[in-house]
N, C-alpha and C positions, 0 to 999 in steps of 0.2 A: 510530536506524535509521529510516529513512524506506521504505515500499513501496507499491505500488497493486498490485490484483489488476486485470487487464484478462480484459475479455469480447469475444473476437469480432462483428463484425457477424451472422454467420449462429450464433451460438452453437458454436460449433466446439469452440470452444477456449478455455482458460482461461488467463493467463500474469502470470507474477509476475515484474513489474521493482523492485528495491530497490537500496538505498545503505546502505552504515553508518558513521556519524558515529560514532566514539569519543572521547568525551572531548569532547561538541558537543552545544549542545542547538541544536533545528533550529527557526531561525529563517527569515523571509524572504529571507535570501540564502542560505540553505541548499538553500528549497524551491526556489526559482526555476531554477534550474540543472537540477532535478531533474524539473522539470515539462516541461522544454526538452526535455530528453531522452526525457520520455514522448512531446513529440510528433515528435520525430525517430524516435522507432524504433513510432510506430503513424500518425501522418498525423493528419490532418485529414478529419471535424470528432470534435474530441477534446470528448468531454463527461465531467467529474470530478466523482465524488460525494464530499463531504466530510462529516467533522464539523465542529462550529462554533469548532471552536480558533482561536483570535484569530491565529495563523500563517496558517492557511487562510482566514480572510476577508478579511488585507491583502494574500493574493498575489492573490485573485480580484479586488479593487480595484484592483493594476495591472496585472492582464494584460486587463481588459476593456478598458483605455483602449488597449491597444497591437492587440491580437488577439482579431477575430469570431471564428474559426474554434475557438474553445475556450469550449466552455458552461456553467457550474459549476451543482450541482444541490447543495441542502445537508440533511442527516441531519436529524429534529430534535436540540433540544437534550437530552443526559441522556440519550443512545439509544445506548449503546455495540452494545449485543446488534443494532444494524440495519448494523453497519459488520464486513464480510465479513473484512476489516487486521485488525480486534480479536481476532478468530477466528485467526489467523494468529499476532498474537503469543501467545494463550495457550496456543497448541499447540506452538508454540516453548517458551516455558516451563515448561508442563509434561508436555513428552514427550522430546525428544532433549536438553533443559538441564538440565532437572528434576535429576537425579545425576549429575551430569558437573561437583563445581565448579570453577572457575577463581578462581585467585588472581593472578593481573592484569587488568588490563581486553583488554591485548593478544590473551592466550590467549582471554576471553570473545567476543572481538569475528572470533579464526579460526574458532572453535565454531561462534558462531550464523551466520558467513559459510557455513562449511560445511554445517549442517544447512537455512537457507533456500534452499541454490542446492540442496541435495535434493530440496527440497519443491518450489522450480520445475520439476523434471522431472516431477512426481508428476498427472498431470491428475485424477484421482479424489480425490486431496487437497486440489488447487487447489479445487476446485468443491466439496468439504465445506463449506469457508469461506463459501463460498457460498449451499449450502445450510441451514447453523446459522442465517441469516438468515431475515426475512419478506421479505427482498429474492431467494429463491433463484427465481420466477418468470420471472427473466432468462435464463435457463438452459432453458425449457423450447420 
């Protein structure tokens, strides 16, 4: 699963664009595709906070050589608790996955489809994620 939580320029709004990769661990040509699409459905200038996963340092290696208009800002290292995603997937797994098992990955992968396109509708959830963070000052 791949997601970014997006913040409005005026703080408005919170919104969560995701992917889910079953049976795929997400490499540079996974993200890439996925970044494309962040900036097709937000514009430009698109600034991405990351953590220092070695996937997320070779995409921002070649998308700086192709495209100014996208700015990469990075977490430190070891800081799970500052990335708003983290917050997302643990609430994913322990609230609507938590006792729902699934014994294929198929069935897993309608579930968590199901409960995160929930949570994209949810603006007061979106922005919990947000605020579990020292990053929630974005917001204000």
């Amino acid at each position: 699963m791949i997601a970014a939580l997006t913040v409005s320029p005026r703080r408005h709004w919170v919104r969560l664009i995701f992917a889910l990769l079953p049976n795929e661990n997400v490499d540079t040509v996974k993200l890439l595709p996925f970044v494309r699409q962040l900036r097709r459905q937000i514009g430009s200038p698109l600034i991405l906070v990351w953590d220092r996963l070695n996937v997320h340092r070779a995409v921002d290696t070649r998308i700086r050589r192709r495209c100014r208009s996208i700015h990469f800002e990075f977490l430190p290292p070891y800081a799970p608790e500052l990335n708003p995603v983290e917050m997302l997937w643990a609430w994913l797994k322990m609230n609507p996955l938590a006792n729902d098992p699934a014994y294929e990955v198929q069935v897993l992968c309608e579930r968590a489809h199901l409960h995160t396109h929930r949570a994209s509708c949810d603006q007061a959830l979106l922005r919990s994620f947000i605020r579990a963070t020292p990053l929630s000052s974005c917001l204000r």
